[in-house]
C-alpha positions as CSV (number, residue, x, y, z in Angstrom):
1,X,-5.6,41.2,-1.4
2,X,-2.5,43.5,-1.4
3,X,0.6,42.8,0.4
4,X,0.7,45.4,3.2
5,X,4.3,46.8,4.1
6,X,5.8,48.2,6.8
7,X,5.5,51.0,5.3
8,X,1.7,50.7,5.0
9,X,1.7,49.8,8.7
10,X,3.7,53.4,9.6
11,X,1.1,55.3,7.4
12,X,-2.2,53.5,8.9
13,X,-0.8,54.4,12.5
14,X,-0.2,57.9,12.1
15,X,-3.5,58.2,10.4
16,X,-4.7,56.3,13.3
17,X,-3.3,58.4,15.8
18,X,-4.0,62.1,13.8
19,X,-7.4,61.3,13.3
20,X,-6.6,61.9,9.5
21,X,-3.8,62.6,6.9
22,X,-4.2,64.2,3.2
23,X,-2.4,62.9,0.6
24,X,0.4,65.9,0.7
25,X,1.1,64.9,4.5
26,X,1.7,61.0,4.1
27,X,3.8,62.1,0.9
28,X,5.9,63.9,3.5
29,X,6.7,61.6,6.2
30,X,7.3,58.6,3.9
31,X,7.6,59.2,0.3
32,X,10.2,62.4,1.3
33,X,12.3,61.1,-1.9
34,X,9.3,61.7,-4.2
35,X,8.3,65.0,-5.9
36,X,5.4,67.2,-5.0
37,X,3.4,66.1,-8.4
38,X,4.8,62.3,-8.4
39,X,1.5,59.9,-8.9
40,X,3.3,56.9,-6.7
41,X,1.5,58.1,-3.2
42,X,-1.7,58.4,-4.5
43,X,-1.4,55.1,-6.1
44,X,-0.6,53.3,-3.2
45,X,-3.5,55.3,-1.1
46,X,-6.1,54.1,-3.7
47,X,-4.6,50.7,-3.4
48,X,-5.0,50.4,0.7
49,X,-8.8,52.2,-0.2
50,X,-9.4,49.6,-2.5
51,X,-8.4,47.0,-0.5
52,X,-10.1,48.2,2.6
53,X,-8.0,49.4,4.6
54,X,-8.2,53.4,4.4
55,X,-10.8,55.3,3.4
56,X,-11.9,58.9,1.7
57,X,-13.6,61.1,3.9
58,X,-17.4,61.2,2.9
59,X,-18.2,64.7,3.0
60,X,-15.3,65.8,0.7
61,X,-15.9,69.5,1.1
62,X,-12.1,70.6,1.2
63,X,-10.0,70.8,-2.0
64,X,-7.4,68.2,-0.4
65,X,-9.2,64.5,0.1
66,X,-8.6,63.3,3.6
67,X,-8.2,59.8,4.8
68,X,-8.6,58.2,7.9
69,X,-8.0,54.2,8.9
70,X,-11.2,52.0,8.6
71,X,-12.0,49.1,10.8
72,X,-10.7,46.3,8.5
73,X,-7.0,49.0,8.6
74,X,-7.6,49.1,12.5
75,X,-7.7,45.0,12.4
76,X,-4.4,44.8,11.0
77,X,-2.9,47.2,13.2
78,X,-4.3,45.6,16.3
79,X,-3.0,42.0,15.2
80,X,1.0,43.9,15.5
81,X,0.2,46.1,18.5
82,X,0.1,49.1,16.8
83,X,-3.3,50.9,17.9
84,X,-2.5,52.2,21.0
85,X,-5.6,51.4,22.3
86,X,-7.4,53.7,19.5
87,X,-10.7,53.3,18.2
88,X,-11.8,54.3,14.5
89,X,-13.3,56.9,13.4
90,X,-16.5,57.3,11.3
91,X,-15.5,60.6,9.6
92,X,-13.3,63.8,9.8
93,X,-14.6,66.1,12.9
94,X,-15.1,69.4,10.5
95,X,-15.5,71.3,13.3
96,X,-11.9,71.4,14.3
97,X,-10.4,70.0,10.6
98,X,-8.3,72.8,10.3
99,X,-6.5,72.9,13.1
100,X,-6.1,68.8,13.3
101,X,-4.4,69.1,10.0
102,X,-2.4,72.4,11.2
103,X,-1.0,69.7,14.3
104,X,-0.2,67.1,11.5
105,X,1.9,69.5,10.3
106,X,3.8,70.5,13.0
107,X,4.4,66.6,14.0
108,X,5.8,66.2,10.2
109,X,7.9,69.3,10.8
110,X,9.4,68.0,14.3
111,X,9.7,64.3,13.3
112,X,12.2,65.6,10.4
113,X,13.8,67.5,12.3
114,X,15.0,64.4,14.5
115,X,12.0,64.2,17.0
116,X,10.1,61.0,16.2
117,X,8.5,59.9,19.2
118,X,5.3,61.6,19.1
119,X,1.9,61.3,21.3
120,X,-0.8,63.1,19.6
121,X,-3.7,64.0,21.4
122,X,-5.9,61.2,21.2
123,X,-2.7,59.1,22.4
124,X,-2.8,61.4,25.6
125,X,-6.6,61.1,26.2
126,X,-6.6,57.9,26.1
127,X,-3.0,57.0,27.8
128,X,-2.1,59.7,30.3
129,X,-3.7,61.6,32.9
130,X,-2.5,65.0,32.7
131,X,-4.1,68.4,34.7
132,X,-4.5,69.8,30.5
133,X,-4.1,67.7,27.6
134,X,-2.2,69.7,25.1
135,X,-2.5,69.3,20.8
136,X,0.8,66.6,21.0
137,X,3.7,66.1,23.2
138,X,7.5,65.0,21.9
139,X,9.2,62.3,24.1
140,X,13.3,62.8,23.8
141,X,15.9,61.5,25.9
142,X,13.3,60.7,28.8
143,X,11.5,63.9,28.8
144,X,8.6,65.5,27.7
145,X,8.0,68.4,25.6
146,X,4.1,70.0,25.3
147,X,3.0,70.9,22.4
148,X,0.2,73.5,22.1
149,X,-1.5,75.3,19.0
150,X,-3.1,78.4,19.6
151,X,-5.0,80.5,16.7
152,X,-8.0,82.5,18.7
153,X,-8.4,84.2,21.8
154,X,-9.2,82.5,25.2
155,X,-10.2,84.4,28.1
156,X,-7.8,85.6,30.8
157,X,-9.5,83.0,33.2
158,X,-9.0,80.3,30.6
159,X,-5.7,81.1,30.0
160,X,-4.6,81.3,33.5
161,X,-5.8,78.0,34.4
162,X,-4.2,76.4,31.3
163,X,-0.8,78.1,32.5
164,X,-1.3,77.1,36.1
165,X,-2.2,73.6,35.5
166,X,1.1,72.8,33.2
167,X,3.1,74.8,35.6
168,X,2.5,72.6,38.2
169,X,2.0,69.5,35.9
170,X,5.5,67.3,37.0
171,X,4.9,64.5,33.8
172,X,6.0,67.3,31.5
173,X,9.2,68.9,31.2
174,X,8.7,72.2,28.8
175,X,5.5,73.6,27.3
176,X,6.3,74.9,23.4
177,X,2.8,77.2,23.0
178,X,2.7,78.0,18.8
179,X,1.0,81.3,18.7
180,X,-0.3,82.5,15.4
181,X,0.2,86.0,15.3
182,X,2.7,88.3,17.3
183,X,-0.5,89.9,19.3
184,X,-1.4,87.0,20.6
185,X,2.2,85.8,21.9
186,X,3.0,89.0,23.6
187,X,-0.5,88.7,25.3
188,X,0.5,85.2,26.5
189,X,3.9,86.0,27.3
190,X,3.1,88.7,29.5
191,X,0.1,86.5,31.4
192,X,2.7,84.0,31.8
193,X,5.6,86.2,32.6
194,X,6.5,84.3,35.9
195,X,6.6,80.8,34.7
196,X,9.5,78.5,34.5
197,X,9.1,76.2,31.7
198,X,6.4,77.5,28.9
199,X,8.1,78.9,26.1
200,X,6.2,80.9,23.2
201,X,7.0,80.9,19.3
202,X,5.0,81.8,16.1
203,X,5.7,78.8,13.5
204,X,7.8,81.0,11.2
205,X,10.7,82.2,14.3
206,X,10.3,78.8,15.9
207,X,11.5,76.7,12.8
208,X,14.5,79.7,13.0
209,X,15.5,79.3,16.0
210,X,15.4,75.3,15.6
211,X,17.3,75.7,12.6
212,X,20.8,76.9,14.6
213,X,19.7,75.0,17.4
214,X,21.4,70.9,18.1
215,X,18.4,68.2,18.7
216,X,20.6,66.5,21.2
217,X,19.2,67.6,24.0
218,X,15.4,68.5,24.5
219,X,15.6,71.1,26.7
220,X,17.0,73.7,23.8
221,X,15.1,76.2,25.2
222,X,16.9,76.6,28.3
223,X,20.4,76.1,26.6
224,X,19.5,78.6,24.1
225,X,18.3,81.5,26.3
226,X,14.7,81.4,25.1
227,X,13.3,80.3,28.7
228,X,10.6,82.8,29.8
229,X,11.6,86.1,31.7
């Protein structure tokens, strides 16, 4: 049996909580002093799979080999506290793979960037009660910041609900909507022209804007100008 680190413990819970990690994501949240090519994180992911802790997703159809926590991983967590209240999971949802792993991302991005308390969204489901769950939310300084991911086209019925529910939702602070592709943001900009606190980026001027911007305060949109007009 292997001796499991807090390290080990860090890794099984975000797995936990993401539904899955590949080995490129755990790489950068915890081995961030290591090269892209080094061999040490895979070694140590083989070694929790061996011992039972982690395994390989079985249907292995993506070039990058995904792992999620097993129920032996899921016993050691529970004996610290660490689940959250989480169940396993059999396998990677392939339906939605994609965009889970996009969400990883964006929690890896934000956690370096000095915003480490993170609820993903099977946190929220299970946790809160919230008028629309969102991809993640960011807890800083005793607010909360909603994460959404958009990549395809709702309807204008869908979207206007979505908009009028976290408008008048009064557990969350700001609403960051990452829109993937400028057609798509001016479309939702202009639906939610009136709001007060839902705020629309693509990932590439987001991380500019954050770049220039100080983490001591959540509520950078607001400071910085970018509320919604």
């Amino acid at each position: 049996m292997i001796q499991i680190t807090d390290r080990d413990i860090s890794l099984m819970q975000w797995m936990l909580e993401q539904k899955f990690m590949d080995a490129g994501q755990v790489r950068r949240v915890f081995w961030k002093e290591s090269k892209a090519d080094s061999k040490e994180v895979h070694r140590r992911l083989g070694e929790l799979e061996k011992a039972g802790f982690i395994k390989r997703s079985g249907k292995d159809i993506f070039r990058f080999l995904l792992y999620v926590v097993t129920k032996e991983g899921l016993r050691v967590l529970s004996s610290l506290g660490n689940t959250r209240g989480l169940p396993v999971l059999d396998d990677v949802d392939y339906s939605g793979y994609r965009h889970d792993s996009e969400i990883t991302d964006f929690r890896i991005w934000f956690h370096n960037q000095g915003f480490t308390d993170w609820l993903s969204e099977r946190v929220l489901a299970k946790r809160y009660r919230l008028r629309h769950l969102p991809d993640g939310m960011i807890h800083h300084d005793g607010q909360y910041l909603a994460i959404e991911y958009e990549t395809a086209q709702k309807s204008s019925p869908r979207y206007r609900a979505i908009i009028y529910n976290y408008e008048m939702e009064d557990q969350i602070s700001e609403i960051l909507y990452i829109v993937k592709g400028e057609r798509l943001k001016a479309r939702l900009q202009a639906m939610a022209a009136a709001c007060s606190k839902i705020h629309f980026r693509t990932p590439d001027d987001l991380k500019g804007h954050l770049a220039d911007t100080s983490l001591s305060e959540l509520n950078f949109f607001a400071r910085k100008g970018y509320a919604c007009a």
